[in-house]
Every structure is written in C-alpha cells, then in structure tokens.
C-alpha positions in Angstrom: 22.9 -57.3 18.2 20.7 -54.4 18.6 23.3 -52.0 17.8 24.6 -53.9 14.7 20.7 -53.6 13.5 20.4 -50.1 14.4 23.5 -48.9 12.8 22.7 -50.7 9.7 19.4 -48.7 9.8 21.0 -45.4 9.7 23.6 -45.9 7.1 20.3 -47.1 4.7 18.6 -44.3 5.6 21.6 -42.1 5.0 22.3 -43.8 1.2 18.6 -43.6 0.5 18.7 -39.5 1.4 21.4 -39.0 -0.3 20.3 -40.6 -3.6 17.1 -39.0 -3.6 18.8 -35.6 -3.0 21.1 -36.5 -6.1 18.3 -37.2 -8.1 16.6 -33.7 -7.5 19.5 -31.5 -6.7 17.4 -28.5 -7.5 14.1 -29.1 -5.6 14.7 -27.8 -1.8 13.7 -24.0 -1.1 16.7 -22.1 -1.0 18.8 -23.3 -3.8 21.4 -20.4 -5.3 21.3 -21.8 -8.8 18.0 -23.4 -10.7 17.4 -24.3 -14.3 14.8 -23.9 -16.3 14.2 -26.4 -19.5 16.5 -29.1 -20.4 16.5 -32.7 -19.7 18.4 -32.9 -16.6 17.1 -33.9 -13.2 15.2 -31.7 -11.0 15.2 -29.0 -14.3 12.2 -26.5 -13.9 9.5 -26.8 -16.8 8.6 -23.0 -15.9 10.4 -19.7 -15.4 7.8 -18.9 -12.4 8.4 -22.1 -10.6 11.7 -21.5 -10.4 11.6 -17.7 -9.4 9.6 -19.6 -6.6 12.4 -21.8 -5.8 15.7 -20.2 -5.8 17.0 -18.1 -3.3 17.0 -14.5 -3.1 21.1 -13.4 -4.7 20.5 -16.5 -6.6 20.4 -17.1 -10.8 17.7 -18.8 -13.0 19.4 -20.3 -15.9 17.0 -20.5 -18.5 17.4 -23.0 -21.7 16.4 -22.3 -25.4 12.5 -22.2 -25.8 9.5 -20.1 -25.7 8.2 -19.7 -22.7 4.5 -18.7 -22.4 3.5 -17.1 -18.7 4.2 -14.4 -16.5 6.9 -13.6 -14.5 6.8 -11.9 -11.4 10.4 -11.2 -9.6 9.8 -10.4 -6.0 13.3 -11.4 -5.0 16.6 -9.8 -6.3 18.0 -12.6 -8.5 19.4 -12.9 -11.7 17.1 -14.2 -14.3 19.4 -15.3 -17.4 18.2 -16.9 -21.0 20.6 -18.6 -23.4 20.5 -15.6 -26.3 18.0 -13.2 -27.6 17.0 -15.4 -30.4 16.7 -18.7 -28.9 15.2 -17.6 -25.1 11.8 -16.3 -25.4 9.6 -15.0 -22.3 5.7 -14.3 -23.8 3.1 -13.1 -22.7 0.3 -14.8 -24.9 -1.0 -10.9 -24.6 -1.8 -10.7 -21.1 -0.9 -8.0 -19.1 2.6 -7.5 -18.3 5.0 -9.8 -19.3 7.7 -9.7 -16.6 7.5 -7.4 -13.4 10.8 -6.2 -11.6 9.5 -5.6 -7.8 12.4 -6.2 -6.1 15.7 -4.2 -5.7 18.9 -5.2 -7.5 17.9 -7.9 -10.0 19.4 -9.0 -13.6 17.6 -9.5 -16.5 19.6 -10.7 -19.7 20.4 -12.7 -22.9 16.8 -13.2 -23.7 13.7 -11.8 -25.5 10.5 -10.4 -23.9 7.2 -10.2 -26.1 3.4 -10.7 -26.4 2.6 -8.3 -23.8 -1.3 -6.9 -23.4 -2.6 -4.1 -25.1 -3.8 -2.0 -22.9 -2.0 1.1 -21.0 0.4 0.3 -18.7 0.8 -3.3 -20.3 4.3 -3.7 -20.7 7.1 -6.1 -22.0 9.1 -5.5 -18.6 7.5 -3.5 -15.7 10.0 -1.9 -13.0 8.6 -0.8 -9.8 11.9 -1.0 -8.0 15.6 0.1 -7.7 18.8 -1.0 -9.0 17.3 -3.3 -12.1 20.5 -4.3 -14.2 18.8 -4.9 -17.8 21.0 -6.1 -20.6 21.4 -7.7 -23.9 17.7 -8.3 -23.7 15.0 -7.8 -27.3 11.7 -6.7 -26.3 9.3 -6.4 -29.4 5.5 -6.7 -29.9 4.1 -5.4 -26.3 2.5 -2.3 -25.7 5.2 -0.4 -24.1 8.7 -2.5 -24.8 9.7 -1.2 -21.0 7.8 1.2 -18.4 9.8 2.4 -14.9 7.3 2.7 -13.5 7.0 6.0 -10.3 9.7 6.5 -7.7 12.1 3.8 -9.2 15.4 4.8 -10.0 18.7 3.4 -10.7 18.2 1.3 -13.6 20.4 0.2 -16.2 19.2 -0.9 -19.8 22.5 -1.7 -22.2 23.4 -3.3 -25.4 19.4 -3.9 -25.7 17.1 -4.1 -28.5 13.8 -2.2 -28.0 11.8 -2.1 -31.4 8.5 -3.0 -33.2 6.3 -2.5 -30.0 3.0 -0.7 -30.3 2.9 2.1 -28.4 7.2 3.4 -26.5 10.0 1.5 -26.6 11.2 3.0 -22.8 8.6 5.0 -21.0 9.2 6.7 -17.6 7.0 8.3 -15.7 8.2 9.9 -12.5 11.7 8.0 -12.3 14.8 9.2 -11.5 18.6 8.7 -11.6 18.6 5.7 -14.4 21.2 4.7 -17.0 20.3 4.5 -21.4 23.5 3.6 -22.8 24.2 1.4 -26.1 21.1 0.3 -27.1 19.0 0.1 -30.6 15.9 1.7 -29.9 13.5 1.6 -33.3 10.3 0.8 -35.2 8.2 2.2 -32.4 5.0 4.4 -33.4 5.4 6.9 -30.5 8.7 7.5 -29.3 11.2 5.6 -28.5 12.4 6.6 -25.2 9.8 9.1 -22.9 10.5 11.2 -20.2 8.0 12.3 -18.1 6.1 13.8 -15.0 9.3 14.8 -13.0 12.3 12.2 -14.5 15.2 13.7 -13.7 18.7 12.9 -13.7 18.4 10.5 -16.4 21.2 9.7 -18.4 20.7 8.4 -22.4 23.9 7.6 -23.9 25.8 5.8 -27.3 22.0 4.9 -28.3 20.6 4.3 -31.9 17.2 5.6 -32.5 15.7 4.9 -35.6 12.6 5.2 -37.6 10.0 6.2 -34.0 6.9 7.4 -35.0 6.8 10.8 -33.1 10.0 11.2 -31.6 13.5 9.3 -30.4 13.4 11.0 -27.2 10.4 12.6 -25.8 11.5 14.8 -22.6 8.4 16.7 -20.7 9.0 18.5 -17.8 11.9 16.7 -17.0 15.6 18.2 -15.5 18.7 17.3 -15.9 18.9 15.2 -18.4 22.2 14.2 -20.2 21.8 13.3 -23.9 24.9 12.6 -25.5 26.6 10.7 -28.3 23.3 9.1 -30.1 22.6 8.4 -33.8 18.6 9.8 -34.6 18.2 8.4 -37.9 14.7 8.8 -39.6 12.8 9.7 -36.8 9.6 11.9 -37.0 10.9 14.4 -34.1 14.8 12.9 -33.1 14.7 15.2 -29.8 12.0 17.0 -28.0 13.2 19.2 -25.4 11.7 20.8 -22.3 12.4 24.7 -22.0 16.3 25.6 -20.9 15.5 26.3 -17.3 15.1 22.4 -17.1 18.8 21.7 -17.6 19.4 19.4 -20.4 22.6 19.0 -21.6 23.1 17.7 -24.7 26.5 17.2 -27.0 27.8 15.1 -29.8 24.8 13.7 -31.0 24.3 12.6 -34.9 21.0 13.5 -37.1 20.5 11.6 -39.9 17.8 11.6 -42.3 14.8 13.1 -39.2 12.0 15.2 -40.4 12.9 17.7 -37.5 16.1 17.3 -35.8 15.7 18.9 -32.3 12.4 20.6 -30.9 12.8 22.7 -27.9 9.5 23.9 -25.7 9.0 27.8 -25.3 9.3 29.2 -21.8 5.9 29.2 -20.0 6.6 32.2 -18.3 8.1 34.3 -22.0 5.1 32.8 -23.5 2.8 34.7 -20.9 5.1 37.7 -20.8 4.8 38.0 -24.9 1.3 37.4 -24.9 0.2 40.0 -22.2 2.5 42.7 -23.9 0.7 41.6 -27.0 -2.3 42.2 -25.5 -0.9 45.4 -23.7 0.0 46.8 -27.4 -2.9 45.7 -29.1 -4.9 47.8 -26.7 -2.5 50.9 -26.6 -3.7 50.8 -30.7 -6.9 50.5 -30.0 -7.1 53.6 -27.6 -4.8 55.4 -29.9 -7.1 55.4 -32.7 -10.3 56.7 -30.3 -8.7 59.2 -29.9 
C-alpha cells in the first residue's frame, strides 16, 4: 500500500514539473536560445533580461518593437532583431546604447539610436575582439560606433551608419578590423576615423556620402587598405597620413567631393625645408652685411 501511494506521488510530481517547465521553457539560467517580445510563454519583455538569461554561445531573438534601455553584452552571444526597420534598441539619450565587452559576439538585423551626447557616448561601444556587426542602422547617437583601445578583429558589413552627430565609425587605438559594404553618410565629422595607432585596418566596397569633414579620416595610422569605395559629396573624401605610414589605396570612385584625397606632409621634410629656409634666409641676410 505504501508503495502504490509513494509511486503515485512521484509520477504527480513528475507531470506537475514537467508542465510548469512547458509553460516557461525559456526561464532556467542557461538556456541556448531566448526571445525577446511576442506573446508566447516564457518570452522576455527586455533585451537585458534576456542577455541575463541565455547562455554564453547562445542567440537572443528579438521581435518587432522599440526597445528603450541599455544593453550590456558581457557574454559572446548573438544578439539578433527581426529587420532594421522594425527592431529598434534606444537609448532614450543615455550614455551608450549597447556595449560589446565580450569576445566573439553578433550583432544584426536591427537599428541602434538615441545614444547620449557626450564624448564617448556611442550607438555601439566595442571594447573587445572578434565583434561580427552586420546589417545593423545606427542613426542619431553621438558616435554611430566607437572601437574602443586594444580591440581588434571586428567586422561591420552591409551596415547603415548615418545621421549621427558627431562619426559614423571612430577608432581609436584599434587594430586589425574589417569595413566592407556599408553606407556610411550624413555625418557632420567624418564618417569613418582612424586614429592614435589603428593599424592594419581594412575599409572596403563602402559608400561615403555627404560627411561633414571627411569619408575617411586616417591620423597616424599604418597600413591601412582603402580600396574600391564611392566618396560622393564629401567635404574631404580621403585624408591621408604621410607615405611612410603605408596606405595603400586603389580603385576608389570620387564623385562630386570638394577635395578628393588630402595627404599629410612628412614631419621630418617639413623640418628639413624649414631649417634650410631658415639656413638661406640667413645666408641673405649676411650676404647683404657684407
């Protein structure tokens, strides 16, 4: 008797469990696949929640919506929305809007915006390696994207980088990172920035349209390849550091730019003219003493 008691017990216990795990499938710590939005059962109503939730490797489906917080990814995961126009991350201008601070993650099929205004504020931050950005808009933040020093190893394709208020892509001290097929435009400064030691960059099959000072903006950076862009009504399409810095450019198009390429003088020829300038004026000088 007690057996046939305990027994049916367990198997209650069991059918209770498992409808209360059917009910939130997406709940438990752990889980490889969450959703955020929607109607269904144990959907997420916020992006960081279910950052918080799903395991590192794992995805974070995100439904049409606007989604107003901030998103910090400190686990490489895949965070992807349902389309640029219908998936909306902002900011409600604070801060940063997402931040990349762990190695290998996806970000795609969305929009990032509403950023603060304040330098670094940014649409998407990067402080890590490996980021995989794609088929992503980012528009009204300060800086559409910043990689931010020592991170390397990003890609940024097929994106849409335009209308924000300072740079569409700014890097500071980062390396070794990938520019390839996006529509870069509409931003007051430039629209992609090299700076402080970025080397071994390479921006590729880009548009670059209408940026306020310049497409790309390289400064004392090496080793750049530019190659097979369209600069169409920018102030400056292409500043370039001095030749010793290595960039190699090649079958780029210039359409319609006040100045189509602007290369910085040698330091070094600049001091070497200047002190003979300096040499001859004196030379002149003593020549007419005497």
């Amino acid at each position: 008797m007690m057996k046939s008691v305990f027994q049916t017990f367990l198997v209650g216990s069991l059918v209770l469990l498992s409808l209360g795990l059917a009910s939130h499938p997406l709940a438990a710590s752990g889980t490889s696949v969450v959703f955020v939005g929607g109607t269904g059962p144990g959907n997420f109503s916020s992006i960081r929640a279910a950052v918080a939730t799903v395991s590192s490797g794992g995805l974070v489906m995100i439904y049409p919506g606007v989604f107003h917080e901030q998103i910090m990814l400190n686990k490489s995961v895949e965070l992807r929305g349902s389309g640029q126009n219908v998936t909306v991350i902002n900011g409600s201008r604070q801060g940063n809007v997402v931040t990349v601070a762990a190695d290998g993650v996806t970000i795609r099929n969305l929009t990032i915006q509403g950023s603060g205004l304040q330098f670094p504020d940014t649409g998407l931050l990067v402080r890590a390696n490996g980021t995989h950005v794609l088929d992503v808009t980012s528009t009204e933040n300060f800086y559409g994207a910043i990689l931010w020093w020592g991170s390397s190893g990003a890609v940024f394709e097929r994106d849409h980088i335009f209308a924000n208020h300072r740079c569409g892509i700014y890097l500071p001290h980062s390396s070794g990172n990938r520019i390839q097929g996006n529509v870069i435009a509409d931003n007051p400064v430039n629209g992609c920035g090299l700076y402080e030691d970025s080397n071994h960059n390479t921006i590729v099959n880009n548009t670059f349209a209408r940026n306020g000072y310049c497409g790309v903006n390289i400064r004392d950076s090496s080793d750049t390849r530019l190659s097979g862009n369209r600069f169409e009504a920018n102030t400056i399409a292409m500043h370039l550091p001095p030749p010793m810095f290595g960039t190699v450019i090649g079958q780029n198009e210039f359409v319609g730019n006040s100045q189509d390429v602007q290369e910085e003088f040698d330091a070094f020829v600049v001091s070497g003219l200047a002190f003979a300038g300096f040499v001859l004026l004196a030379l002149v000088w003593f020549w007419r003493r005497v």
